[in-house]
VMD Tcl script that draws the C-alpha trace (Angstrom):
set ca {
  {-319.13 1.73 -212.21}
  {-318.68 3.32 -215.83}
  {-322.47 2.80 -216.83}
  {-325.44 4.23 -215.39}
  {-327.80 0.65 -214.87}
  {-331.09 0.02 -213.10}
  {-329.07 -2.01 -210.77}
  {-326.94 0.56 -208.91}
  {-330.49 2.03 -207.87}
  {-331.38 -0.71 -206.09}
  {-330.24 -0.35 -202.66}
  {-329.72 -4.22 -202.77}
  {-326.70 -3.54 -204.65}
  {-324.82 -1.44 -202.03}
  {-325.99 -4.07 -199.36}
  {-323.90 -6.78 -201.33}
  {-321.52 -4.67 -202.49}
  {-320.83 -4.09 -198.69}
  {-320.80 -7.63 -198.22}
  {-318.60 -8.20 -200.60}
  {-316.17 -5.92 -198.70}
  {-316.90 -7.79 -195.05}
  {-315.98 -11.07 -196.73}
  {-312.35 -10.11 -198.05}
  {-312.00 -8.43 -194.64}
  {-313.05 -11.76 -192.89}
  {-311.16 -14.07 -195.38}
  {-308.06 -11.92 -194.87}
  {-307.98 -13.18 -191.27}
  {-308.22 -16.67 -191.64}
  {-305.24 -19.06 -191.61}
  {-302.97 -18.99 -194.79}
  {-303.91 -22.77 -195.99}
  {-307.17 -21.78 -196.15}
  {-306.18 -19.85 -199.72}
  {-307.02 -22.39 -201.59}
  {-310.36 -23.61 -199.96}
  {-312.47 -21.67 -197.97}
  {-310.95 -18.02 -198.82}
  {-311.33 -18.63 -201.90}
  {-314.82 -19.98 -202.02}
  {-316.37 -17.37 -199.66}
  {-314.85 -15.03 -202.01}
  {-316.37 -16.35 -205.31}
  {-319.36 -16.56 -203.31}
  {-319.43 -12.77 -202.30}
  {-319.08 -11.60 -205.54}
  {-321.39 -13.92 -207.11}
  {-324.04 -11.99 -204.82}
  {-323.13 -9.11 -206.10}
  {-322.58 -9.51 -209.63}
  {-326.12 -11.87 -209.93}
  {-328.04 -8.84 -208.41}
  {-326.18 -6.50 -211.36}
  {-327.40 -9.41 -214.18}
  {-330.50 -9.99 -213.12}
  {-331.57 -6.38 -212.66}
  {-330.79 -5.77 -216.24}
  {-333.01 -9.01 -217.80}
  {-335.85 -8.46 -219.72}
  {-338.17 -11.01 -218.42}
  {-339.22 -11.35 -214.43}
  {-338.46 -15.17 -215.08}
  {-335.01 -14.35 -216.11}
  {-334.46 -11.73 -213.30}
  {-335.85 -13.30 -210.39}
  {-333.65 -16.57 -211.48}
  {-330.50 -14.57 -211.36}
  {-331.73 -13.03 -207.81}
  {-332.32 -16.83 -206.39}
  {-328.67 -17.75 -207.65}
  {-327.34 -14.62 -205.47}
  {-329.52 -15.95 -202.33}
  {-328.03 -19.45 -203.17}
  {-324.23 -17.98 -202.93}
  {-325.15 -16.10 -200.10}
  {-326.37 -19.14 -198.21}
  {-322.81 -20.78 -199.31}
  {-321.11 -17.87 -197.76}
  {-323.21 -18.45 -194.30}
  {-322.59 -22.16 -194.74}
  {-318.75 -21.69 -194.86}
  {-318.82 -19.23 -191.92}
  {-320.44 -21.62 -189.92}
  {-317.75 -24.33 -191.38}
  {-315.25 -21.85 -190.16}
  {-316.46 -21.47 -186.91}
  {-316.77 -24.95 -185.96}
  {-312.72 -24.89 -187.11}
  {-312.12 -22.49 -184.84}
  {-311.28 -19.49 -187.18}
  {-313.75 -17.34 -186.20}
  {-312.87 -16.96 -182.27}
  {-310.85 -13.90 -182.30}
  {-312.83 -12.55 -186.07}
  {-315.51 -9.78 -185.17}
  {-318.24 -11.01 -187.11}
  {-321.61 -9.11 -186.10}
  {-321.16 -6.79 -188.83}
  {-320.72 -9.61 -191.60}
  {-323.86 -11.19 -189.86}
  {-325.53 -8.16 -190.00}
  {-324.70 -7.38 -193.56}
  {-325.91 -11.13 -194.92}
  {-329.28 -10.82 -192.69}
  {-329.80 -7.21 -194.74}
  {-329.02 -8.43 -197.96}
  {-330.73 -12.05 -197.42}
  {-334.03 -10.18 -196.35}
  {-334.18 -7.59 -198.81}
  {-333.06 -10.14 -201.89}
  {-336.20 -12.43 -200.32}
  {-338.16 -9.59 -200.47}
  {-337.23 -8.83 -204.25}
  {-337.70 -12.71 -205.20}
  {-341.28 -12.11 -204.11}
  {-342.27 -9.20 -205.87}
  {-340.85 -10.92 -208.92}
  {-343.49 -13.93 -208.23}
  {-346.17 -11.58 -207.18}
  {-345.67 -9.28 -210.08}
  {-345.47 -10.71 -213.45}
  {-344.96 -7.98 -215.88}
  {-342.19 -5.88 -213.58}
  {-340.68 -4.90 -210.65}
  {-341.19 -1.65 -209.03}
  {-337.70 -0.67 -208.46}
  {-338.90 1.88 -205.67}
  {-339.92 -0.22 -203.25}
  {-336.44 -1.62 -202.84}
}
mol new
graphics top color blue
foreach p $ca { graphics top sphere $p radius 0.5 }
foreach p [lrange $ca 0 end-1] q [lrange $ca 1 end] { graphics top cylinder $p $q radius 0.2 }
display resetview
């Protein structure tokens, strides 16, 4: 926000930061004893995309990187795990949920797709082709 980074180029970082959005939108609609539990976790979740994307962008090594990147895929596997959690509860009948869908498929193909270049390239990543 205050400091010009290599990982507010990446348009990876406006897909999660969108999905961070969708998630307290979703969350805000789901029953009131869920604070504690699932709100709560699909939020930590969200922003654990987000903020591993920011980290990782800004490591030295493409070891160090592409670990933080596989730590945001893992959280944003938890967050489709706990949607599907909530749908099976029953939360989710009266939730519009194609755009969160469509947001995790984005960000889940496009942090893939930067998890490979990291293997495929072992002295950097080519921000560019992001």
């Amino acid at each position: 926000m205050f400091l010009q980074l290599n990982h507010q180029k990446l348009h990876l970082y406006e897909f999660s930061k969108h999905l961070v959005i969708l998630v307290y939108q979703v969350t805000k609609q789901l029953p009131p004893d869920e604070r504690f539990g699932m709100i709560s976790q699909m939020r930590r979740a969200a922003l654990s995309v987000h903020l591993n994307i920011a980290e990782g962008a800004s490591r030295r090594t493409v070891a160090e990187r592409k670990r933080f990147y596989e730590i945001a895929r893992g959280s944003l596997i938890e967050i489709d795990a706990a949607l599907d959690a909530a749908k099976a509860l029953g939360y989710l009948e009266k939730i519009y949920t194609t755009s969160i869908g469509d947001a995790m498929i984005k960000t889940f193909k496009t942090l893939t797709g930067l998890i490979k270049s990291c293997t495929n390239s072992p002295l950097t990543i080519d921000n560019s082709q992001q």
